[in-house]
N, C-alpha and C positions, 0 to 999 in steps of 0.2 A: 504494500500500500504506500502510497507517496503522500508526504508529509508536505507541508509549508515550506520547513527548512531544505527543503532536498530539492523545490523549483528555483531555478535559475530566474532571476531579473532583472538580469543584463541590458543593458541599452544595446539596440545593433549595432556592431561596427561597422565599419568607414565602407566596407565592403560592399553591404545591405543597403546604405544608405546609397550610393551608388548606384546600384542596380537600380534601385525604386527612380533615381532619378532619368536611369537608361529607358525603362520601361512610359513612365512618362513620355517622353521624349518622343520616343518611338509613335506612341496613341497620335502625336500633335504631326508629329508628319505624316501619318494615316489619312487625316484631315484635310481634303486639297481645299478648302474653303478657308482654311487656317494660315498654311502655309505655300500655297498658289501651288501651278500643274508641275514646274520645276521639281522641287523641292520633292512637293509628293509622289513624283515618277522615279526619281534620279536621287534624292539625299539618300544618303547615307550617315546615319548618328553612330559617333564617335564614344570615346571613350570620354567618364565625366570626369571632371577635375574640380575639387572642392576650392570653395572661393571664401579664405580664411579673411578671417577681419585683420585689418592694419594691427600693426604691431604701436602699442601706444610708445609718443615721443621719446621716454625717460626709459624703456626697456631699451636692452640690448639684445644687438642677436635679429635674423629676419623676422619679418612677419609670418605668425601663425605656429612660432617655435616655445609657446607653452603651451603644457596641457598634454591630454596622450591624444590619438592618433583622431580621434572624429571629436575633439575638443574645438566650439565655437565655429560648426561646419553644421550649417543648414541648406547654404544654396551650394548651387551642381550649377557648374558652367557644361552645358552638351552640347559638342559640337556637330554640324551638320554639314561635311563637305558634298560637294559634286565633282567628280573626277579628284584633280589637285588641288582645288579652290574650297574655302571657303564659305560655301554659300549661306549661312547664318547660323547662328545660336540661340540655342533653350537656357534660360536661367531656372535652374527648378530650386524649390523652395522643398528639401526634405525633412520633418521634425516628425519626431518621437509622440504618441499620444501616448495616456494610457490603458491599461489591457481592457477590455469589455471584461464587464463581471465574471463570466465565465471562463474565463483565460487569464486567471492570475501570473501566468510565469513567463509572460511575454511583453512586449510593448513593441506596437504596430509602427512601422512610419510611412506617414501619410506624403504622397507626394503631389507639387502641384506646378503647373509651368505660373512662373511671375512675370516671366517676359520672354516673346519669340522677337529675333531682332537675327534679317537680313541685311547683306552686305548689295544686294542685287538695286540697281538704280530703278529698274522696271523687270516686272516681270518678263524671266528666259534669261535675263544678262547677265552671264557670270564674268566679264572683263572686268565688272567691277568689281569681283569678289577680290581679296588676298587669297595669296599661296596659302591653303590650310597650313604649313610647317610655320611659319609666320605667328602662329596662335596655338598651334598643337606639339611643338618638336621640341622639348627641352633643351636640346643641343644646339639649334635654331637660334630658341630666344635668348641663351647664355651665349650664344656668338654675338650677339644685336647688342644688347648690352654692354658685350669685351670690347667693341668696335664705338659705340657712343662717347666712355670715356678712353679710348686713346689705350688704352694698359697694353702690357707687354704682353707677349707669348709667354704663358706660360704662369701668365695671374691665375694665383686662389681663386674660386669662383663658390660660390655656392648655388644649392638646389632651386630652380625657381618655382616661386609661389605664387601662385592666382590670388589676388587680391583688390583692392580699389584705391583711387583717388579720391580729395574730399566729399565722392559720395557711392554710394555701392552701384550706382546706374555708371560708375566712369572704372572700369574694370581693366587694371594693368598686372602685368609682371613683373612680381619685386625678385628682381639676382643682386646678389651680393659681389663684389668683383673688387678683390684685393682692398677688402675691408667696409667698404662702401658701398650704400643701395643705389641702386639701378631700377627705375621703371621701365618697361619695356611695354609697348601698344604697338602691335603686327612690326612694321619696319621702323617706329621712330622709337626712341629710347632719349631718357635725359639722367638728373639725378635728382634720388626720390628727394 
């Protein structure tokens, strides 16, 4: 017989919450009314990437480097390329409820798109998209960054983190690059 103390109730990890944000994702580009004939013929949804809150002024260290691994992670940046491009992104909004009465040993996460945002000028146009590596390719954006501030071959670099500018609608990647933040938005980069 299972007892109280013997169910688990754990919050999902980063993993779960991911998915729910993939699966979403997925529903909105089902949707050709949602996401136009493009999109819903031709996207393809990417892998999500949690979009950590800035790291406050007085910390050190990048942003989204306290806490363990789905600390301060509710929205899911999903990307939605066509071929090489780009062609726009799902902000999904994934949180934790808790269990219906009948499911003490669980806690559901609810997910929900907050914003579908095209890079397309008119529907069909992917010239306007970005090269999806531009927004998807760690190694991408940590070269965008190396190259913004000038640093040598062979700067420290750290991991980049999805996160925002003075508001969570203005979404960059903070790299670290021989000591110092780096924002990075597709091809422009300055310092955070």
């Amino acid at each position: 017989m299972e007892r109280d103390a013997d169910r688990t109730s754990e919050l999902p990890d980063e993993g779960s919450l991911a998915a729910q944000a993939r699966t979403a994702t997925l529903r909105l580009v089902a949707d050709v009314g949602r996401v136009g004939p493009l999109v819903h013929g031709r996207g393809v949804v990417g892998r999500p990437v949690p979009v950590r809150a800035p790291a406050p002024p007085t910390s050190s260290g990048p942003s989204g480097s306290s806490g363990g691994p789905a600390a301060g992670v509710s929205t899911w940046f999903v990307p939605v390329t066509t071929g090489d491009r780009l062609a726009g992104f799902a902000l999904v909004d994934v949180e934790t409820s808790p269990p219906p009465a009948d499911r003490a040993d669980a806690r559901e996460p609810a997910a929900r798109i907050r914003r579908w945002s095209t890079f397309q000028r008119h529907e069909g146009d992917l010239e306007s998209c970005p090269p999806a590596l531009l927004w998807t390719d760690p190694p991408t954006i940590t070269a965008t960054a190396v190259a913004a501030v000038g640093a040598p071959d062979g700067v420290v670099t750290g991991e980049p983190t999805l996160t925002w500018e003075r508001t969570p609608e203005h979404l960059v990647w903070e790299v670290t690059v021989g000591g110092r933040s780096v924002h990075v938005a597709g091809s422009s980069a300055w310092p955070a």
